[in-house]
C-alpha positions as CSV (number, residue, x, y, z in Angstrom):
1,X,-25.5,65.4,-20.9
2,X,-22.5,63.9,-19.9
3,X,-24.3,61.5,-17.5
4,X,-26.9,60.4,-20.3
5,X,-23.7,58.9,-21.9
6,X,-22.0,57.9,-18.9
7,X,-25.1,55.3,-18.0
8,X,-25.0,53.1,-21.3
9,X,-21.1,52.8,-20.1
10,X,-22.4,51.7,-16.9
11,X,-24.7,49.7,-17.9
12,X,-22.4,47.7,-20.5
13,X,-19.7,47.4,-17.9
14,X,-22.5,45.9,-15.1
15,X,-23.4,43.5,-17.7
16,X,-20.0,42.2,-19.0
17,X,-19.4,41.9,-14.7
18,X,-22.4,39.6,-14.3
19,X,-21.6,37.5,-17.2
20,X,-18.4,37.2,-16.0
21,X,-19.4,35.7,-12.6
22,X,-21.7,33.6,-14.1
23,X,-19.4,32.0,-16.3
24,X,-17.1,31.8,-13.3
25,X,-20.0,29.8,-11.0
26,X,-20.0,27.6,-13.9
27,X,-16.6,26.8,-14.2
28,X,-16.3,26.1,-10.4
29,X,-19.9,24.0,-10.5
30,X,-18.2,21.7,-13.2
31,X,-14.7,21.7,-11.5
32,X,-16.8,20.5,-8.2
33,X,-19.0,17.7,-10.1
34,X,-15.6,16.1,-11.4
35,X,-14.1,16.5,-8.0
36,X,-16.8,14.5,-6.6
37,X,-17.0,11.7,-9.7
38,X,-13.0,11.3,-8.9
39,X,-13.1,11.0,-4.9
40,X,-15.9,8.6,-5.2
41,X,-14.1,6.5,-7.8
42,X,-10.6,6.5,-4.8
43,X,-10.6,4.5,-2.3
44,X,-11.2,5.8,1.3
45,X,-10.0,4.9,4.7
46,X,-12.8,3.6,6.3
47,X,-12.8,4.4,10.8
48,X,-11.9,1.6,13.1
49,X,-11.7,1.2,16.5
50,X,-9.1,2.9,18.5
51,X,-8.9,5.6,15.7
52,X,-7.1,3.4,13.2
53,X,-8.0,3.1,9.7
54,X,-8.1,0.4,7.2
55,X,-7.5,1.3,3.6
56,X,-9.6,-0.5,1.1
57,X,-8.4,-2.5,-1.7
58,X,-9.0,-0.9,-4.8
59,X,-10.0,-4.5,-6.5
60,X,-13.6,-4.4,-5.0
61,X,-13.9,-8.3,-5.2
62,X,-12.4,-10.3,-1.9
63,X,-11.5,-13.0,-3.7
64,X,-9.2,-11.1,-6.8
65,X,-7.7,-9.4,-4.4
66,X,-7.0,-12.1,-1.9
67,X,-5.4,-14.0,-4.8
68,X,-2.9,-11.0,-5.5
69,X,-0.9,-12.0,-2.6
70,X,-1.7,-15.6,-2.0
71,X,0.1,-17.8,-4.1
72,X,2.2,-17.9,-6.8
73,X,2.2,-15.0,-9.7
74,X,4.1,-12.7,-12.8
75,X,6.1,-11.1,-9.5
76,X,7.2,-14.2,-7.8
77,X,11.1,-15.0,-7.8
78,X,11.0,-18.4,-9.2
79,X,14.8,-18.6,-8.0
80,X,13.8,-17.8,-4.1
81,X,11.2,-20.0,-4.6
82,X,13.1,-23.0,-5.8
83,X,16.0,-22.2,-3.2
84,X,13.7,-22.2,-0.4
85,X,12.4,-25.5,-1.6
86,X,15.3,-27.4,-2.4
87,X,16.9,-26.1,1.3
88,X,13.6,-26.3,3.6
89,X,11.1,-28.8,3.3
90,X,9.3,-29.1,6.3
91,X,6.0,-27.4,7.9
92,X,7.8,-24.0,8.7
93,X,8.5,-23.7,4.7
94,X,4.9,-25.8,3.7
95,X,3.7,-21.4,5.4
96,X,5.0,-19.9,2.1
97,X,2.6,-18.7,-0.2
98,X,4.9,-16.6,-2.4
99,X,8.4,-15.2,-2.8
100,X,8.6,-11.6,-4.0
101,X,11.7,-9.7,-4.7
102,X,12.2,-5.6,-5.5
103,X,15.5,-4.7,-5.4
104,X,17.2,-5.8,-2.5
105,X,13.7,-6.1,-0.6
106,X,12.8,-9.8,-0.5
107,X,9.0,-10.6,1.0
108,X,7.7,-13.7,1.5
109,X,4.4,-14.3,1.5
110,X,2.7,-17.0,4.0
111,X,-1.0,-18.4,5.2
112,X,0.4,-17.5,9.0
113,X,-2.0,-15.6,10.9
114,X,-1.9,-11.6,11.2
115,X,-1.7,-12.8,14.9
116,X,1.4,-14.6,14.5
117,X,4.2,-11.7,14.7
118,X,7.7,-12.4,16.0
119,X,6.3,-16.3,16.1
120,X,8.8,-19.3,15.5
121,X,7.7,-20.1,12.2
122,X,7.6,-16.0,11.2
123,X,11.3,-15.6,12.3
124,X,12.4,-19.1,10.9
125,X,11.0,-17.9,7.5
126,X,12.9,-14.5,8.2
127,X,16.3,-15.8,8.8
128,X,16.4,-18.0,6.0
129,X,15.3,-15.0,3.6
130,X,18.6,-13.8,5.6
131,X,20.9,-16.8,4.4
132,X,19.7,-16.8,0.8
133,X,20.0,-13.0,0.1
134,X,23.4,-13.6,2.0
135,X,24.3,-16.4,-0.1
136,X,23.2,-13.9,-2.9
137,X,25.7,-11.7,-2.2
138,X,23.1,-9.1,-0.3
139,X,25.6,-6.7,1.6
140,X,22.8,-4.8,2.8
141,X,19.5,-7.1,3.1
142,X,16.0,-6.6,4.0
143,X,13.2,-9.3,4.6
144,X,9.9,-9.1,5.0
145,X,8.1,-12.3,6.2
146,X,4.5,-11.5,5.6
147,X,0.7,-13.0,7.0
148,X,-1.9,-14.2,4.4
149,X,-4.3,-11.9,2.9
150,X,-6.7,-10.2,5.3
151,X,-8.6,-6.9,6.2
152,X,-5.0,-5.1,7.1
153,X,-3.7,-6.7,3.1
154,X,-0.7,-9.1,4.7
155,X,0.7,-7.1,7.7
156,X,4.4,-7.9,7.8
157,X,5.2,-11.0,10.5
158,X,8.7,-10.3,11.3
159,X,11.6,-8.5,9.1
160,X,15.3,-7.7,8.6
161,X,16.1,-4.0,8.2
162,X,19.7,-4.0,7.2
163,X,23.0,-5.2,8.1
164,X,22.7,-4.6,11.7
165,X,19.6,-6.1,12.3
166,X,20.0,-10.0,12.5
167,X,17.2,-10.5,15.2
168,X,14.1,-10.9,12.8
169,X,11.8,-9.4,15.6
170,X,9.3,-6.9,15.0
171,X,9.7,-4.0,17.2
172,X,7.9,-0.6,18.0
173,X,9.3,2.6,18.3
174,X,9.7,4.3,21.6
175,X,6.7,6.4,22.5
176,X,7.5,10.2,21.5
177,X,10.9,9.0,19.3
């Protein structure tokens, strides 16, 4: 007798067990779909040769997002700008596209090459970014001179990292440092 009441128990407890684990498989199946709908919406590195990556813009037009950092816009420091022109007008300063400032970072934006690192006109633009944040009153300055738009956005050309560096030369870190 007392397993004829023991196996409604059973039965009720199997039950409540499978609902359970269906609700569970739904949960996780809607959990996945939005997973899916948010990676696909991200951008993704896409493989290049020699196992680097390039990052894709997340404006999907060229063109938008070519003009982001090719000429003049709402985040260009009209001040640099006019400095640089009122100091520099020859061909080496005719390269800037834009003048950008964030904090102490200054970037200047050009239509050199992503070829042209450590060039002439690259440290030129570099140590003049130098003098005017030093004329600024910059005790601790950092430049970036940057190339035009391309696959790699605008690789930086050459650049000042503090008060020590003065050089405006790219360089790499030793291998294993």
């Amino acid at each position: 007798m007392l397993a004829r009441s023991i196996r409604p128990l059973l039965a009720a407890i199997v039950g409540l067990i499978a609902v359970a684990l269906l609700v569970l498989a739904v949960i996780a199946s809607l959990h996945q779909s939005s997973a899916s709908r948010t990676a696909q919406a991200a951008p993704r590195p896409a493989q290049t040769y020699a196992g680097e990556l390039k990052v894709q813009s997340l404006e999907q037009d060229p063109k938008k997002a070519e003009a982001r950092a090719s000429g003049p816009s709402k985040y260009s420091d009209v001040k640099a700008l006019t400095y640089f022109k009122e100091h520099w007008d020859d061909a080496t300063g005719h390269r800037i596209t834009d003048i950008r400032t964030a904090g102490r970072y200054l970037r200047i934006y050009t239509n050199l090459p992503e070829g042209a690192h450590n060039s002439k006109a690259a440290i030129t633009l570099c140590k003049r970014g130098l003098q005017y944040l030093r004329d600024a009153g910059e005790s601790y300055p950092i430049v970036f001179v940057q190339a035009r738009f391309g696959e790699n956005g605008n690789p930086v050309l050459a650049n000042i990292l503090g008060p020590d560096d003065d050089s405006c030369r790219l360089t790499s870190p030793a291998p294993g440092g």
